[in-house]
N, C-alpha and C positions, 0 to 999 in steps of 0.2 A: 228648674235645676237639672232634671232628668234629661233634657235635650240639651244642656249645653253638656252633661256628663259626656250625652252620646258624642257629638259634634268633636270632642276634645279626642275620645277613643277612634271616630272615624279619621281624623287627621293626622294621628300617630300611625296608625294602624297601614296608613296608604305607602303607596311605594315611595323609596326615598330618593328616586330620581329626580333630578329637577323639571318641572312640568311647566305647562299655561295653566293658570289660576287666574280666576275674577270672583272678588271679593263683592259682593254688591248690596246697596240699599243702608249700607252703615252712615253714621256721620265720619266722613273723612278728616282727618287731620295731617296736612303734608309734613309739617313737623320745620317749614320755613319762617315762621315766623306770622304767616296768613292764618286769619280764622277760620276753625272749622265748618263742614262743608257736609250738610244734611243730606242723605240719598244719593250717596255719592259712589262710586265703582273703582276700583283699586285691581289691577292687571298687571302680572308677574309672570316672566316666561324666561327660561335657561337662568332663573336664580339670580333675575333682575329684573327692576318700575319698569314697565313697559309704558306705564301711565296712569293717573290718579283725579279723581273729581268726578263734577258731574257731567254728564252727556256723553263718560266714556262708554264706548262701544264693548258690548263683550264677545273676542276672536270666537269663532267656529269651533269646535271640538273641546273647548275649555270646561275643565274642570270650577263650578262655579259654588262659591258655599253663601250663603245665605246670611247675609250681615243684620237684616232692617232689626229695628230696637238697640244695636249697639255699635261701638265705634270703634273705626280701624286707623292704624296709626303705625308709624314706624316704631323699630324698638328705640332704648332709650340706651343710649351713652352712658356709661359710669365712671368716672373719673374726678379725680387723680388717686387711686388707693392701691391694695395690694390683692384682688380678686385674684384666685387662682395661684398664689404664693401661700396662701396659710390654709390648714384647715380647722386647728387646734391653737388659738392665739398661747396658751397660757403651756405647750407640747414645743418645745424649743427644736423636734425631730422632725414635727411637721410644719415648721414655721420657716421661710423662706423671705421673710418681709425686710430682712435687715443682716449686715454681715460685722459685727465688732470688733472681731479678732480677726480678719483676711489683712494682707498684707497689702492688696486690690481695693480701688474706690473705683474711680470712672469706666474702667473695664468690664466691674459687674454688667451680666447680660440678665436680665429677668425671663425671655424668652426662653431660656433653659431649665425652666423652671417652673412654669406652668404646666399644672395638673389638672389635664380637661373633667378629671373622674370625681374633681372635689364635690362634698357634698353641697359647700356652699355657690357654687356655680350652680348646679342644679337648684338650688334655693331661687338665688338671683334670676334664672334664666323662667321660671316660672312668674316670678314677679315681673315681668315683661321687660329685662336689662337683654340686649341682644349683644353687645358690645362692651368692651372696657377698657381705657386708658391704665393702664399699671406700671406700677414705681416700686422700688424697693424703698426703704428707710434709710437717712444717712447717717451710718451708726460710728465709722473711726476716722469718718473724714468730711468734709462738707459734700464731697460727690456722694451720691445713691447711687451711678451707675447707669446704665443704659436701660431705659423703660420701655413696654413694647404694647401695639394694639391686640387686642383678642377677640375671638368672637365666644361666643357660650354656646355654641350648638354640639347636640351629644355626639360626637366622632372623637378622636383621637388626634387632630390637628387643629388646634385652639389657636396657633398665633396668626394675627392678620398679616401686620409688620411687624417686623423685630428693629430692634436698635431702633426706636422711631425718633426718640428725644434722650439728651442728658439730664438728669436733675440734680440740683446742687441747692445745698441751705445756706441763704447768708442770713440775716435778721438775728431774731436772739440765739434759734436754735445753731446756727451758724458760728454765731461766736461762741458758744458750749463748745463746737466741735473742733474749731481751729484753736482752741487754749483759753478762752476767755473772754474777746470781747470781739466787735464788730472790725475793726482794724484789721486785728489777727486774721479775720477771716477773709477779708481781702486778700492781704496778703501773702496767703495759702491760695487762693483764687489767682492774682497775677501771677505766682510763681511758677503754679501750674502748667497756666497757659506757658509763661513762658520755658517752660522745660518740655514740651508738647512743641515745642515752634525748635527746639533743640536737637526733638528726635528726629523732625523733620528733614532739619540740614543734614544731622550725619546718625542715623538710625544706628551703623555697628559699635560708632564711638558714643553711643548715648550709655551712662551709667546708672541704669535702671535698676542693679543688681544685689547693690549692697544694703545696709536693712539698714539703714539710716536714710536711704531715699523717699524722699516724698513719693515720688509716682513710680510706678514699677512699667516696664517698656510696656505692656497692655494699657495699661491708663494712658501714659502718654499717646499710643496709638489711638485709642478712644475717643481721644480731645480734638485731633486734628479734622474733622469733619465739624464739631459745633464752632471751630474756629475760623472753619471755608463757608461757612453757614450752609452748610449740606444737612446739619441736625439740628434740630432746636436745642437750645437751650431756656429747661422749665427751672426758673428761678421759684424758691418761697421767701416771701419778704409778706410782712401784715405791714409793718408801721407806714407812715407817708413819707417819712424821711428816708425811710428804707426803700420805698419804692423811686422815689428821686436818685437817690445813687444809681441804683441799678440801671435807669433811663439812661445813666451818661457814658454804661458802658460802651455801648456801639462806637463812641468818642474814638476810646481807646482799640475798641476791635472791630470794628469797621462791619464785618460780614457778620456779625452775631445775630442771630434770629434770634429774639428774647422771646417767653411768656412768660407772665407772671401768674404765680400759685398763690393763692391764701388772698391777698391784695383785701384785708379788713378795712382798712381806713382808705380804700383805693376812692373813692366816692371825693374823699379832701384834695386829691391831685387828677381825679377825671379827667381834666383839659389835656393835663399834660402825657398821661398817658396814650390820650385819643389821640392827640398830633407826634405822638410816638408811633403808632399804628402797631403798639405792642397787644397783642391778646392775653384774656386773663379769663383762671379757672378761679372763682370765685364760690366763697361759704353762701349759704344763699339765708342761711338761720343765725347767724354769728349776732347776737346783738347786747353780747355782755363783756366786758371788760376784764376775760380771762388771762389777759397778761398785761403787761404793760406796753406792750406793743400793738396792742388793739380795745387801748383804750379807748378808740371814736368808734367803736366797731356797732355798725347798726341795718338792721335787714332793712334800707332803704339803700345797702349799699349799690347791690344788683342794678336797681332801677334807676338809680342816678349815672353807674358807668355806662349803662345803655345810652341814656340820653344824650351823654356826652359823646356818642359815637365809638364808644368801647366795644368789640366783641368781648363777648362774655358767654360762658359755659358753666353750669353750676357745680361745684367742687363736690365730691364726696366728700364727707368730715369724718366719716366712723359710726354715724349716731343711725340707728332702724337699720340697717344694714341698703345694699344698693341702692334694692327697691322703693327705698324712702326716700330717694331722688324725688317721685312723683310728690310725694307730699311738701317736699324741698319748695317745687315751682308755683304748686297751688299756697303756698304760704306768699309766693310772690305777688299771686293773683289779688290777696286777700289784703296784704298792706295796701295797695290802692285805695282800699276805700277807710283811711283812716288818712283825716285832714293833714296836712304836711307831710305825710308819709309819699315813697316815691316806689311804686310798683309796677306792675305788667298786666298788659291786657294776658286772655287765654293761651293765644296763638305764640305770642312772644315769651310767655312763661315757657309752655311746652319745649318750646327751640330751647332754653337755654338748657334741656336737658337729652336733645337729640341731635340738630343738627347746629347748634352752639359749640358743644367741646369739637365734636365737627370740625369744623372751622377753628376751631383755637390750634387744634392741633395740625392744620391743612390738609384735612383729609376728606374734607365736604362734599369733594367727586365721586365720593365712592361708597359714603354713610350715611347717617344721621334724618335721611328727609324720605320723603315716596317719591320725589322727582325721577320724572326719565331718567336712565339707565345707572341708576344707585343700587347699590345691593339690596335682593329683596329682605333685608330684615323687616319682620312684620308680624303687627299686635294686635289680635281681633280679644277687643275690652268687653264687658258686660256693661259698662256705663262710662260715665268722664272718668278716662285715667289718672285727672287729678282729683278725686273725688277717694277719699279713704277707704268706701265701702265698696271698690270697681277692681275687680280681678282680671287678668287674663283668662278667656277661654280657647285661644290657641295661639300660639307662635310660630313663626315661619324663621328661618336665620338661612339666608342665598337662597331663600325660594324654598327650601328642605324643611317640613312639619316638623316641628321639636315637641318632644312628653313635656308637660306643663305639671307632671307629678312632681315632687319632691320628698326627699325623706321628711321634712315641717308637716306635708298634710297628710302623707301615708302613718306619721303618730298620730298627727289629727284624731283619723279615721278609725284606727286600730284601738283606741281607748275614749272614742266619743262613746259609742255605746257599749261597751266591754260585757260580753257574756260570759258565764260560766265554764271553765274551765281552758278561756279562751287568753287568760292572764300567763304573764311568763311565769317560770317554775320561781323567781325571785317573791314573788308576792303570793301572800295567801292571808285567807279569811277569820 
């Protein structure tokens, strides 16, 4: 424990320029889907995969850390939540996750919003999240607004991309939002669109203004990009029926780049989804009947939309916080081996929680895996990532060592073995 203390302090401690680093003797894990890769060599230079496996060569002059006993790995993806919008869920001043009362839906930008200094970034970033998918909440209208990528590295410039995707709730929470039922919130949905194709035509004569409008001239501006399919549109639907509708939007809108969120019962329309070539962020634990909308909802759903040739990325739900992503994928692992059950080998668990959302979100070129020239996010483990009892003991985010401390183990630390007169002035004997 005392050398990987060290190991963690030498890594903080080094310059924060981007350098040549070779990682070597770890078990690799590319994070594509391929099984990991015993004694393998992992090379990062200007804060990008130079290259990953075995038989890699290590450059001249490189800074080399010493991997053998444990395993290096891309970071992990978090997505779809609000990381770096809230720091106090139940503190309405430092809660960003949702807007009720703005006059704005599809305009919200969350990129504005992001707080690199939260303490639960530094939580997550420690538990080996290098990245995050983030969405506001749709609080007065079916749009949340425009969602953006991030990275969690300690600097002051957090957003990857901004405006990366729209999200919009239709399903039940959908009909809460548009007045009461599923209809309405169509409704609210085409009108949208079509008031967005309105500002289009004549922007000065659009009347955005008066408080009786649905979309205020930002929202409508907002919408015209998920309507050129320039943005994604992250739909959340659970039901199966709910997801059918959604598939027959492109019908109607031709250029929409769908993904779908939540997709519980997505496992009952698999086919239909795969020959849609829609991607989906998916619960990867979901297997109780918490609404009526996910009533089939069963952790064989992962491994079935796989099969059918679904991308899939595992959803944050809320539950352990990010970094219970890893425990997310190893539960996928584990359904395999219970008869009828439909799970994932190792390789393919991992991806659904690194270069999965990846790809759902199209942004595969750039994250999620140790492939040549991906950004170096990178996770040097004490054991299998997806294994409970395996921490990070160093992270990299563009190649730049990140503190894997967190305020969670500096209380740890502070009242594991608490001496005398070492207690705040609040507490006494």
């Amino acid at each position: 424990m005392k050398a990987l203390m060290l190991l963690s302090a030498a890594l903080v401690a080094a310059p924060v320029a981007a350098q040549t680093i070779a990682i070597t003797g770890g078990t690799v894990a590319i994070g594509d889907g391929s099984a990991p890769i015993p004694g393998g060599t992992v090379v990062i230079r200007d804060g990008r995969v130079v290259a990953a496996g075995r038989g890699v060569a290590v450059p001249a002059g490189a800074e080399t850390v010493d991997a053998t006993g444990k395993w290096v790995t891309p970071g992990i993806v978090a997505g779809i939540g609000s990381l770096g919008l809230v720091d106090v869920g139940g503190v309405q001043e430092s809660n960003d996750s949702g807007a009720r009362n703005s006059p704005f839906s599809a305009a919200l930008d969350v990129a504005t919003a992001i707080n690199p200094n939260s303490v639960i970034i530094g939580n997550e970033r420690a538990g080996g999240v290098t990245r995050a998918i983030v969405s506001a909440d749709a609080r007065g209208s079916i749009f949340a607004g425009q969602g953006a990528i991030i990275d969690l590295g300690d600097d002051a410039d957090p957003v990857t991309r901004p405006r990366a995707f729209q999200f919009v709730e239709l399903g039940e929470t959908g009909a809460d939002r548009a007045g009461g039922s599923r209809p309405a919130a169509y409704a609210m949905l085409f009108d949208a669109f079509a008031q967005a194709e309105d500002f289009r035509r004549d922007p000065k004569g659009f009347d955005g203004r008066s408080r009786d409008a649905l979309l205020k001239r930002a929202d409508a501006e907002a919408l015209l990009p998920v309507l050129d399919g320039r943005m994604p549109l992250v739909v959340h639907v659970e039901r199966a029926s709910d997801i059918r509708q959604v598939l027959t939007l492109p019908k109607r809108f031709p250029r929409l780049k769908l993904i779908l969120a939540g997709a519980a019962e997505g496992w009952m329309v698999a086919p239909e989804i795969a020959a849609a070539r829609v991607p989906v962020m998916a619960s990867a634990i979901a297997d109780l009947p918490a609404s009526f909308e996910q009533l089939a909802a069963t952790e064989s759903n992962v491994g079935r939309l796989q099969r059918a040739g679904v991308t899939v990325g595992v959803l944050f739900d809320g539950s352990g916080g990010e970094h219970g992503l890893a425990q997310f994928a190893g539960n996928l692992v584990a359904i395999g081996k219970i008869p009828g059950a439909a799970g994932l080998s190792w390789g393919q668990a991992f991806a659904t929680i690194t270069s999965g959302p990846a790809r759902v979100m199209g942004v595969d070129g750039e994250i999620g895996s140790l492939t040549a020239g991906r950004r170096a996010d990178v996770v040097l483990w004490d054991g299998d990532p997806l294994e409970l009892s395996s921490l990070p003991v160093a992270v990299w985010i563009d190649g730049k060592p990140q503190p894997t401390r967190s305020r969670q183990n500096r209380l740890r630390d502070r009242y594991l073995t608490p001496d005398e007169g070492a207690l705040p002035k609040a507490y006494s004997r």
